[in-house]
DOLUM-551666 format. One record per atom (N, C-alpha, C): x, y negated, z; atom name; residue in three letters. Coordinates in nm, 3 decimals. Layout:
BEGIN
((X,Y,Z),CA,ALA)
...
# end
This chain:
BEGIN
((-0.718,0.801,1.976),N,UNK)
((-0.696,0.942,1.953),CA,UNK)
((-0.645,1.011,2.079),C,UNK)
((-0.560,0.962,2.133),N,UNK)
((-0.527,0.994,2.262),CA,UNK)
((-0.616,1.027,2.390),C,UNK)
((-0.691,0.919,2.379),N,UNK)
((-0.801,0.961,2.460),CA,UNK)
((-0.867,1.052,2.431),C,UNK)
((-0.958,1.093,2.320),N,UNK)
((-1.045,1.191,2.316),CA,UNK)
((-0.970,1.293,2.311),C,UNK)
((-0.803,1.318,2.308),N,UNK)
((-0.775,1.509,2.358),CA,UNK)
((-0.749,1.489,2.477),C,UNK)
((-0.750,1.358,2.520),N,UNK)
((-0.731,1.358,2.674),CA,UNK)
((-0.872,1.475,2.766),C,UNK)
((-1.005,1.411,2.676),N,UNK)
((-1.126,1.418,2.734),CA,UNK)
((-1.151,1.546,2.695),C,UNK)
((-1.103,1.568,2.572),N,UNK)
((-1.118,1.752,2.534),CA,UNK)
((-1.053,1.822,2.620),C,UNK)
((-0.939,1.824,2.664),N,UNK)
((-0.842,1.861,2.748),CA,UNK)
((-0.883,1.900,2.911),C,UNK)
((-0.992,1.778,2.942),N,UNK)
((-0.999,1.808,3.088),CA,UNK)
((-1.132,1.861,3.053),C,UNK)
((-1.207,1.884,2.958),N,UNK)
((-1.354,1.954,2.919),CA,UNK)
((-1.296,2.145,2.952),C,UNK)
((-1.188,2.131,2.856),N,UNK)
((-1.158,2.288,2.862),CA,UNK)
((-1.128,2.333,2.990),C,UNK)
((-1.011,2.213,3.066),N,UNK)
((-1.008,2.301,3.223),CA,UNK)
((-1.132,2.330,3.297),C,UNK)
((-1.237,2.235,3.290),N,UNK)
((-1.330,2.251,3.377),CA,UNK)
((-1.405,2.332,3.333),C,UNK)
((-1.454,2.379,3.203),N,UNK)
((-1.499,2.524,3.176),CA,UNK)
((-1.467,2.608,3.209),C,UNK)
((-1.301,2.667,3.244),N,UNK)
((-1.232,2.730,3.243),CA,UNK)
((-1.226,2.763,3.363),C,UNK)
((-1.261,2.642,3.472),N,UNK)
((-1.286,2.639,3.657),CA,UNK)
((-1.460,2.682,3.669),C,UNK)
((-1.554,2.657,3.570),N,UNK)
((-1.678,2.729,3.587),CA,UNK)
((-1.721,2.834,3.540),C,UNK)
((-1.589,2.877,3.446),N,UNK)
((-1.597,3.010,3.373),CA,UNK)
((-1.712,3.123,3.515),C,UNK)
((-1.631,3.136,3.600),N,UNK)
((-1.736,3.241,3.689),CA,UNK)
((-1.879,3.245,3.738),C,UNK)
((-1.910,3.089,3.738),N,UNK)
((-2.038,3.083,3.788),CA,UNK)
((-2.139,3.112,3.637),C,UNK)
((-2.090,3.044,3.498),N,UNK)
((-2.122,3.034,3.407),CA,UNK)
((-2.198,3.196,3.339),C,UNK)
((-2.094,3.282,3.386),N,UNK)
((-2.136,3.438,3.353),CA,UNK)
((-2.245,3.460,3.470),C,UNK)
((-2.269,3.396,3.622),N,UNK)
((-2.364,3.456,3.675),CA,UNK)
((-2.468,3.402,3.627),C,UNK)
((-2.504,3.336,3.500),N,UNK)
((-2.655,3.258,3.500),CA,UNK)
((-2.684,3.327,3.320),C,UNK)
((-2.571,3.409,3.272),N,UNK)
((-2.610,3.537,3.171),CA,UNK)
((-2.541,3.468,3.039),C,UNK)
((-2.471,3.358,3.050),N,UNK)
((-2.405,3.345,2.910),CA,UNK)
((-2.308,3.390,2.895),C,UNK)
((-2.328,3.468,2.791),N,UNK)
((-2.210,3.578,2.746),CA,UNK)
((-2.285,3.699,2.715),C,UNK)
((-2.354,3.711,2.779),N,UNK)
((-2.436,3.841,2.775),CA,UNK)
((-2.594,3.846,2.732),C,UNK)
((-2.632,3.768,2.614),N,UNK)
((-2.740,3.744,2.552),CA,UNK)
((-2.742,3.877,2.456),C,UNK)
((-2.921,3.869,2.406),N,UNK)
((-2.919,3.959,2.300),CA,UNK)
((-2.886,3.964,2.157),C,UNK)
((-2.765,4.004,2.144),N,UNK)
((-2.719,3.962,1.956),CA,UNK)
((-2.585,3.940,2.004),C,UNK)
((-2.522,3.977,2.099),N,UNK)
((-2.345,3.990,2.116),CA,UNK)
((-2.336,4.097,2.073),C,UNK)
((-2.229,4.124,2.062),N,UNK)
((-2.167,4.247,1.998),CA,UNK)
((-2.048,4.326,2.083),C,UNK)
((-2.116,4.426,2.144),N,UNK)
((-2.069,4.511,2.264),CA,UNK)
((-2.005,4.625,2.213),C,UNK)
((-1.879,4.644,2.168),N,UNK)
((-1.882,4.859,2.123),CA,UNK)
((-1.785,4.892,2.245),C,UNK)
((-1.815,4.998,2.263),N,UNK)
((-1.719,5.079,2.393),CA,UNK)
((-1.704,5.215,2.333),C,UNK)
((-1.552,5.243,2.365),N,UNK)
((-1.527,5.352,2.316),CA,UNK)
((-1.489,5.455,2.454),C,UNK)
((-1.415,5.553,2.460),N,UNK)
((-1.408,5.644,2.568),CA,UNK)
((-1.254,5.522,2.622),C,UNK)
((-1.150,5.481,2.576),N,UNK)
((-1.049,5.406,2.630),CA,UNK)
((-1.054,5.236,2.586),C,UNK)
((-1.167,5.241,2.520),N,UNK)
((-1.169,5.070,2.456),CA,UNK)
((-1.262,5.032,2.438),C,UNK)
((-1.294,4.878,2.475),N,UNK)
((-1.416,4.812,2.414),CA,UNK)
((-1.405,4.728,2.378),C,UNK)
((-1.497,4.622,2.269),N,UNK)
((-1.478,4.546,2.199),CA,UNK)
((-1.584,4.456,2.199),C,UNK)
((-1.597,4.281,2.244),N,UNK)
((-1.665,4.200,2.270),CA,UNK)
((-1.709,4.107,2.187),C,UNK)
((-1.802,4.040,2.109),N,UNK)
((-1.799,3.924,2.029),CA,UNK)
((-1.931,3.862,2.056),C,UNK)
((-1.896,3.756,2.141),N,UNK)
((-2.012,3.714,2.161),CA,UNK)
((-2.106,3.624,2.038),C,UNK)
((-2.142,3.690,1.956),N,UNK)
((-2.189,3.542,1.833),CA,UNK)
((-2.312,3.482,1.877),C,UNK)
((-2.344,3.524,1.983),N,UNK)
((-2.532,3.417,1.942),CA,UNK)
((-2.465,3.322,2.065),C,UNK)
((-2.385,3.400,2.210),N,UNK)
((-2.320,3.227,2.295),CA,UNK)
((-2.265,3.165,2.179),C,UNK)
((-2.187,3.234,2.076),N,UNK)
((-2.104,3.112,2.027),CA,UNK)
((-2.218,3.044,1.920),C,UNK)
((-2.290,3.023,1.882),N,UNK)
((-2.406,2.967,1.793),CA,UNK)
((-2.451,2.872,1.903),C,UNK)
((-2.523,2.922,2.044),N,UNK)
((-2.548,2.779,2.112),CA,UNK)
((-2.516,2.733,2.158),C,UNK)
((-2.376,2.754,2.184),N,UNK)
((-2.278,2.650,2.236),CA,UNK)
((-2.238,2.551,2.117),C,UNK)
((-2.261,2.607,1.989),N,UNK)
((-2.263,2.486,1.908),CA,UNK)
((-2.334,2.413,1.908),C,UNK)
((-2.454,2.462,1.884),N,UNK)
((-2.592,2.365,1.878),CA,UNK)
((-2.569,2.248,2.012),C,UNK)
((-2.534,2.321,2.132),N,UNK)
((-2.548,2.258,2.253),CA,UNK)
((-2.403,2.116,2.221),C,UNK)
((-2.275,2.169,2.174),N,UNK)
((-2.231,2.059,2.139),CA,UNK)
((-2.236,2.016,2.020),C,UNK)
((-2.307,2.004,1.918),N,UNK)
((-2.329,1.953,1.881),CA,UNK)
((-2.442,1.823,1.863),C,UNK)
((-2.505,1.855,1.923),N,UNK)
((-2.655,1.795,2.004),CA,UNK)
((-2.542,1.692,2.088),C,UNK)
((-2.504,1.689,2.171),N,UNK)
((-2.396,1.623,2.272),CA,UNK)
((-2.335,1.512,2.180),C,UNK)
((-2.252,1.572,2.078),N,UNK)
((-2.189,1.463,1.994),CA,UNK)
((-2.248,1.393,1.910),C,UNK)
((-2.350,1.432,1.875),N,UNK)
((-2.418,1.322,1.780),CA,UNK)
((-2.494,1.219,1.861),C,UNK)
((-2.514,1.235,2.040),N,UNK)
((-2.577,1.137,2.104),CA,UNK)
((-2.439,0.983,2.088),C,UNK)
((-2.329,1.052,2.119),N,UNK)
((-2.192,0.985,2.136),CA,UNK)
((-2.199,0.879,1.962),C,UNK)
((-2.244,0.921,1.885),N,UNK)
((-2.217,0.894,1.770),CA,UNK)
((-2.239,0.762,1.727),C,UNK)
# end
């Protein structure tokens, strides 16, 4: 058990260190996020990254399986 939040743990930093390059290749900004902007506010939800980032880990963990 230890190990695998070990391995979750250093998964999140290193996302978190490619976070910038990750937005220059358009994830985040697919068609089917949910963008509103107001005149002092806007409001972000990305649902279709978050759908294939499941698929994508999930695909991943069932190789592990």
């Amino acid at each position: 058990m230890q190990k695998i939040l070990i391995i979750i743990g250093f998964l999140v930093l290193l996302i978190g260190f490619l976070y910038p390059y990750l937005k220059k290749i358009g994830l985040g900004k697919l068609p089917g996020d949910i963008i509103l902007k107001g005149e002092n506010s806007s409001f972000y939800f990305p649902i279709v990254t978050c759908i294939i980032l499941s698929i994508v880990i999930s695909i991943i963990f069932s190789f592990f399986r």
